[in-house]
C-alpha positions as CSV (number, residue, x, y, z in Angstrom):
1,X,-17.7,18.7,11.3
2,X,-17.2,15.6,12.8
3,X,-17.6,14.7,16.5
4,X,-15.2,13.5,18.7
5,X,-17.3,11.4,20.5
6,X,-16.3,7.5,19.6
7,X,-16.8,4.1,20.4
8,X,-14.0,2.8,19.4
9,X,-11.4,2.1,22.2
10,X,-8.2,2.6,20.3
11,X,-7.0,2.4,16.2
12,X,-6.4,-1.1,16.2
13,X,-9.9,-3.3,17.5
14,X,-9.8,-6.9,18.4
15,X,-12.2,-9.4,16.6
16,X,-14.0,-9.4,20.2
17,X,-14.8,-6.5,20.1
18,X,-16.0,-6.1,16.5
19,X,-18.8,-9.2,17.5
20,X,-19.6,-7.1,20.2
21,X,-20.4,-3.8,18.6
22,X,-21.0,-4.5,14.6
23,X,-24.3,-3.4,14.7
24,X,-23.9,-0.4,17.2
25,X,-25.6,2.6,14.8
26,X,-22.4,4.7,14.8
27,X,-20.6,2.0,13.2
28,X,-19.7,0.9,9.7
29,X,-17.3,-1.7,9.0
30,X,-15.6,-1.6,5.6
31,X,-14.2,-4.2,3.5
32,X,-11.6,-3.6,1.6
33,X,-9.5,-6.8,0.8
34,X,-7.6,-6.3,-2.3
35,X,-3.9,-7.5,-4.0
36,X,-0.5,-6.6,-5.4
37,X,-0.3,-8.8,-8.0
38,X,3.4,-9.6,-8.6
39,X,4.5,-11.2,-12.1
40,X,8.4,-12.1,-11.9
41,X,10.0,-10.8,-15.0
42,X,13.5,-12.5,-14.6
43,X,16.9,-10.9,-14.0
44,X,15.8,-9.3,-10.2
45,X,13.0,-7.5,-12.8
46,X,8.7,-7.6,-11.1
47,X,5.8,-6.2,-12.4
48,X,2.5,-5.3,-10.0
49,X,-0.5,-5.0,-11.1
50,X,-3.6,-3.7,-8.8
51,X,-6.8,-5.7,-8.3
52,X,-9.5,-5.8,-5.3
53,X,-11.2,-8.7,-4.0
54,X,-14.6,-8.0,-4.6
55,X,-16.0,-11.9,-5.8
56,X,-14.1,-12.4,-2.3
57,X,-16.9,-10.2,-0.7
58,X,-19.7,-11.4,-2.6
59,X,-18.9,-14.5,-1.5
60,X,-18.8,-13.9,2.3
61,X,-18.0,-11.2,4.5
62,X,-18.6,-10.1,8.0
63,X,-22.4,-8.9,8.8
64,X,-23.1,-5.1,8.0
65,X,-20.1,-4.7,6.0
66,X,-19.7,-2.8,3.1
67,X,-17.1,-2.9,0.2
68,X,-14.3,-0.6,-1.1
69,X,-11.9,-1.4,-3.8
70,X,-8.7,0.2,-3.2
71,X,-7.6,0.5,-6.7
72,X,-10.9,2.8,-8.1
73,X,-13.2,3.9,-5.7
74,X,-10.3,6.5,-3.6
75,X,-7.9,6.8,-6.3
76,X,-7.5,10.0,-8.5
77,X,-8.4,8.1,-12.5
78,X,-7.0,11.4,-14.2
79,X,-3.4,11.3,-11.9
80,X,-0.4,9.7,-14.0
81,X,0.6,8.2,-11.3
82,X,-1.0,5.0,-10.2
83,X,-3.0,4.7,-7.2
84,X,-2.7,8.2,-5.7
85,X,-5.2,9.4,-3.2
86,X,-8.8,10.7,-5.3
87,X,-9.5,13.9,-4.6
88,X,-11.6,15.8,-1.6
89,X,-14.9,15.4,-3.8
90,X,-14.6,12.3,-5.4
91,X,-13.3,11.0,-1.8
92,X,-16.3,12.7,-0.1
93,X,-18.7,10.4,-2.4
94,X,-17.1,7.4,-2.2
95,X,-17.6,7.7,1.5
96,X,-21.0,8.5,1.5
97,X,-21.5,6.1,-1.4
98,X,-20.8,3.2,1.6
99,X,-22.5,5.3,4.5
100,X,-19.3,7.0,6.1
101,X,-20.4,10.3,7.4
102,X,-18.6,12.2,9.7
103,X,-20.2,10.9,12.9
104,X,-19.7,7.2,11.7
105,X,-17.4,5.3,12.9
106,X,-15.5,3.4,10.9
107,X,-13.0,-0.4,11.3
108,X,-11.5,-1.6,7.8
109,X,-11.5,-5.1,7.7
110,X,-8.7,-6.7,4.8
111,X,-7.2,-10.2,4.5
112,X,-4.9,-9.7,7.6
113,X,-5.1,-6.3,9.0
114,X,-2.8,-5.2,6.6
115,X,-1.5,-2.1,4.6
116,X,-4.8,-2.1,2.5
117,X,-6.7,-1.5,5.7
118,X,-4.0,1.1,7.2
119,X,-4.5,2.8,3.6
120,X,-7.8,3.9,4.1
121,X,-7.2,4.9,8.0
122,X,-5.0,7.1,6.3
123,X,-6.8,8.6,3.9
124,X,-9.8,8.9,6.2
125,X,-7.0,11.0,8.7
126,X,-5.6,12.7,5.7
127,X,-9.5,14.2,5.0
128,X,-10.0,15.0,8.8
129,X,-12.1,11.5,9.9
130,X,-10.3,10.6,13.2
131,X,-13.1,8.1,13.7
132,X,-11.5,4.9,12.1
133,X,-9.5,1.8,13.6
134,X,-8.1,-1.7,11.8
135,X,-9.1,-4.8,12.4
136,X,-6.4,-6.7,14.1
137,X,-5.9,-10.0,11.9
138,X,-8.6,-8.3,9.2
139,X,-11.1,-11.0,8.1
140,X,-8.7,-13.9,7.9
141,X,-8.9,-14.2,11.6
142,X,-12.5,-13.7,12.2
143,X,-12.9,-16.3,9.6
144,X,-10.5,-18.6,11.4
145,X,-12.8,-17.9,15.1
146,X,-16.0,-19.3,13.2
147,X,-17.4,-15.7,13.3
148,X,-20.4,-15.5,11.0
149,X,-20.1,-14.5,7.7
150,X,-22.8,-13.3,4.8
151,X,-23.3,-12.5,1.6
152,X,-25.9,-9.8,2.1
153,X,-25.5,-6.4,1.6
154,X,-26.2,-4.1,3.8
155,X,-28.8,-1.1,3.4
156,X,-26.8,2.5,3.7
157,X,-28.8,5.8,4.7
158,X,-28.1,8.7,3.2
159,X,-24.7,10.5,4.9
160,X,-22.7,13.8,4.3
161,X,-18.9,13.7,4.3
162,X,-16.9,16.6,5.2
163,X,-13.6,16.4,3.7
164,X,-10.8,18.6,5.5
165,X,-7.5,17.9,4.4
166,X,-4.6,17.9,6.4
167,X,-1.6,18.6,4.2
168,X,0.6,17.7,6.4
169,X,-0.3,14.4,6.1
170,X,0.9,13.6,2.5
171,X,3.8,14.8,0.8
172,X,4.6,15.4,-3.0
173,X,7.8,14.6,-5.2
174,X,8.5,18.7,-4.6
175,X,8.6,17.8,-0.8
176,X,10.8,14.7,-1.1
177,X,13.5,16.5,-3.1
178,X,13.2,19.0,0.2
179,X,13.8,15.9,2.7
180,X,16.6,14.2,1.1
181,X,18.6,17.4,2.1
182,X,16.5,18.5,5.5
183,X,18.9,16.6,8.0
184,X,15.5,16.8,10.9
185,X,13.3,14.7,8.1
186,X,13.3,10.9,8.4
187,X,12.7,9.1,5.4
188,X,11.4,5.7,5.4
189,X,11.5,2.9,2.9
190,X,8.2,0.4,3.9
191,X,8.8,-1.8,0.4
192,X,11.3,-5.3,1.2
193,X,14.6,-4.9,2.0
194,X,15.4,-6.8,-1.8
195,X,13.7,-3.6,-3.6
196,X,15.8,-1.3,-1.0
197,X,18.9,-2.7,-1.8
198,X,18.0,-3.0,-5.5
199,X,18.2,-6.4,-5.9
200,X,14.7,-6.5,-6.8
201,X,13.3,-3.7,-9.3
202,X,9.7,-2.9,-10.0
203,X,9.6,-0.3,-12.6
204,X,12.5,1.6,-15.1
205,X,15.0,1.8,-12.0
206,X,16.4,0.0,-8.4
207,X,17.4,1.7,-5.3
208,X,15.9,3.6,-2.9
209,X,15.4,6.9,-2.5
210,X,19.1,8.7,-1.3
211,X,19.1,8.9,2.7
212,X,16.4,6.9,3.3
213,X,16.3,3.9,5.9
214,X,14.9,0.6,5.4
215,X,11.7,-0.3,7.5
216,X,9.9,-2.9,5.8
217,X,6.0,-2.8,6.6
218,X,6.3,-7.1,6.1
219,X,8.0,-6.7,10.1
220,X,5.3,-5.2,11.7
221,X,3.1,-7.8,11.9
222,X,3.4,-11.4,13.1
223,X,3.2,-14.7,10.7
224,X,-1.0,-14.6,11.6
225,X,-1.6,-11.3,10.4
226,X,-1.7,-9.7,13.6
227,X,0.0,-6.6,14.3
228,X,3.0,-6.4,17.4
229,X,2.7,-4.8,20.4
230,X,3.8,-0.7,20.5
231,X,6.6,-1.8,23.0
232,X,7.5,-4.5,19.9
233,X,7.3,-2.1,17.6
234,X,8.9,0.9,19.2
235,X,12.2,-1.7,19.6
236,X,12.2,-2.6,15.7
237,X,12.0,1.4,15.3
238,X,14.6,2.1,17.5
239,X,16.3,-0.8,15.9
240,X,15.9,0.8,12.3
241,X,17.9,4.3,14.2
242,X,14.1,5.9,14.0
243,X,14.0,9.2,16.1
244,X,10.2,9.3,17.3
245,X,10.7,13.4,17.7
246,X,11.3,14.1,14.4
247,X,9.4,13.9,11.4
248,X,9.2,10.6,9.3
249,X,8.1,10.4,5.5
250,X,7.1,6.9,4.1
251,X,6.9,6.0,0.8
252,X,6.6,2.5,-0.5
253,X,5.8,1.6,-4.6
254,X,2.3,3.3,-4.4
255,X,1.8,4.7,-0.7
256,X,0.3,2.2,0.4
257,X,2.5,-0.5,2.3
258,X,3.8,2.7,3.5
259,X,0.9,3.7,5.2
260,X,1.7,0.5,7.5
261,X,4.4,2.1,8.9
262,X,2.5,5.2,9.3
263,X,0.0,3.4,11.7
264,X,2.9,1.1,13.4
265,X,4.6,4.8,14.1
266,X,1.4,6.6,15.1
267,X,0.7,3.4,17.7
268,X,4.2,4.4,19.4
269,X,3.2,7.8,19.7
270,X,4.9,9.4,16.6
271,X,3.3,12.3,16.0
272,X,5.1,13.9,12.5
273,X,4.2,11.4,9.9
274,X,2.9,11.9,6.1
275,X,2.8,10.1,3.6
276,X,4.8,10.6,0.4
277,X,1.6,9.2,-2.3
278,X,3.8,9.1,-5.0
279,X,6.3,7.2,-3.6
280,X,8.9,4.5,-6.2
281,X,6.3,4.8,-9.2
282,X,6.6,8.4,-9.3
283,X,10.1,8.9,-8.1
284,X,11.5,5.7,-9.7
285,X,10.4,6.9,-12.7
286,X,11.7,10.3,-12.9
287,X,15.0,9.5,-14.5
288,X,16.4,13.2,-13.1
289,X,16.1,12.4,-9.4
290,X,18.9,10.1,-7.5
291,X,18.5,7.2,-6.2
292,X,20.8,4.9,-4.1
293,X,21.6,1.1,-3.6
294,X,22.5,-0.8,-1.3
295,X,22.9,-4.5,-3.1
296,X,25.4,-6.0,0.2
297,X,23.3,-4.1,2.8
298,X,20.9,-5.8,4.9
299,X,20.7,-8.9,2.8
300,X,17.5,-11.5,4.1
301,X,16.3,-9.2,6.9
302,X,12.8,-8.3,7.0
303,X,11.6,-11.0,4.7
304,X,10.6,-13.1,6.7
């Protein structure tokens, strides 16, 4: 089992402080700068495809880090629905693949501190690893400092990952159909307000699942990459009619923007969070289930 003793100082680190402790022992820095490929299909119609950055890495990254791709190494191949969470094992060797073990500590670096970073913090929460921050402004703003960069890789020892699933952190389509009638559950909508209001559709239907509120993950962050303050983000929260002492579920087009939100809540103290993995491409796609939209509400916020 895991310790709780830590060096990291909170789940978001400065670039400071990454230069001043990426080679402390405990620590591993992961890599994990990836894309949503969108492809406009006319008529308000996307397509997204799924891609990590690995030539990106090879090319430079910062010292000691290792690389993940989001899209294979901690997603589930045999799941029909794309880019859910891999399961305990194949998570536990992925980890230990990159030399995460359960005393390591653990800051995921993407292109701007973004939702592919907040993905793996949660998935590393979701499988019991409390021992994980983001890089605030991810490797776009240590590049932008003049930090050093490398294309070595680094040597990984040999590691044991525990996985020890909290199911309380993830939610299926059985649980969703529960919320939308729970009056205590809050769902949240982390995708732009366009694909909330259906203007925008990605997949056989629009909409938005019924009941939920819009909380796009894009207003989170400022135009650097850089994540607001909590007292920033517990305004836009309030803002959005969030109740911080009941339980949210977030779901975006593959749970990960979602898990943004997850971290933004967590950061203002939110403490009943999970993450619905399914999310639009599994519920979208289920022609039986409702959905809702919204095509005069909140028109232009939250794309900026």
């Amino acid at each position: 089992m895991s310790s709780d003793v830590t060096i990291l100082p909170d789940s978001l680190v400065s670039t400071e402080w990454l230069a001043e402790h990426h080679d402390a022992p405990s620590l591993r820095v992961v890599d994990i700068r990836g894309y949503v490929n969108k492809e406009d299909l006319g008529g308000g119609r996307e397509k997204a495809t799924y891609t990590g950055a690995r030539d990106e890495y090879d090319a430079g990254h910062i010292p000691g880090a290792v690389f993940l791709d989001w899209t294979k190494d901690i997603t589930d191949p045999d799941n029909p629905v794309k880019a859910q969470i891999a399961p305990p094992a194949s998570f536990a060797a992925a980890m230990e693949a990159i030399g995460v073990g359960d005393e390591t500590d653990v800051v995921v670096v993407d292109h701007t501190g973004g939702h592919f970073a907040t993905r793996l913090w949660w998935a590393l929460k979701y499988y019991g690893h409390d021992r994980v921050a983001v890089l605030d402004g991810g490797y776009a703003r240590w590049q932008a400092e003049g930090r050093p960069l490398t294309t070595d890789a680094p040597s990984i020892g040999t590691v044991t990952f525990t996985p020890r699933v909290r199911p309380a952190l993830r939610t299926d389509i059985e649980d969703m159909r529960a919320a939308i009638s729970d009056q205590q559950t809050q769902i949240l909508d982390a995708r732009d307000v366009t694909q909330y209001n259906g203007t925008v559709q990605r997949g056989s239907r629009g909409g938005h699942i019924p009941h939920a509120r819009s909380f796009p993950a894009k207003t989170l962050v400022r135009r650097d990459g850089t994540w607001k303050s909590r007292e920033e983000i517990a305004q836009l929260a309030a803002s959005a009619g969030i109740d911080r002492d009941r339980p949210a579920i977030a779901y975006c087009n593959g749970g990960v923007t979602a898990t943004a939100v997850l971290f933004a809540l967590d950061r203002i103290g939110q403490r009943q969070w999970a993450n619905y993995d399914g999310s639009w491409n599994e519920w979208g796609e289920s022609p039986e289930l409702p959905v809702e939209e919204n095509r005069d509400l909140f028109a232009g916020a939250g794309d900026e």
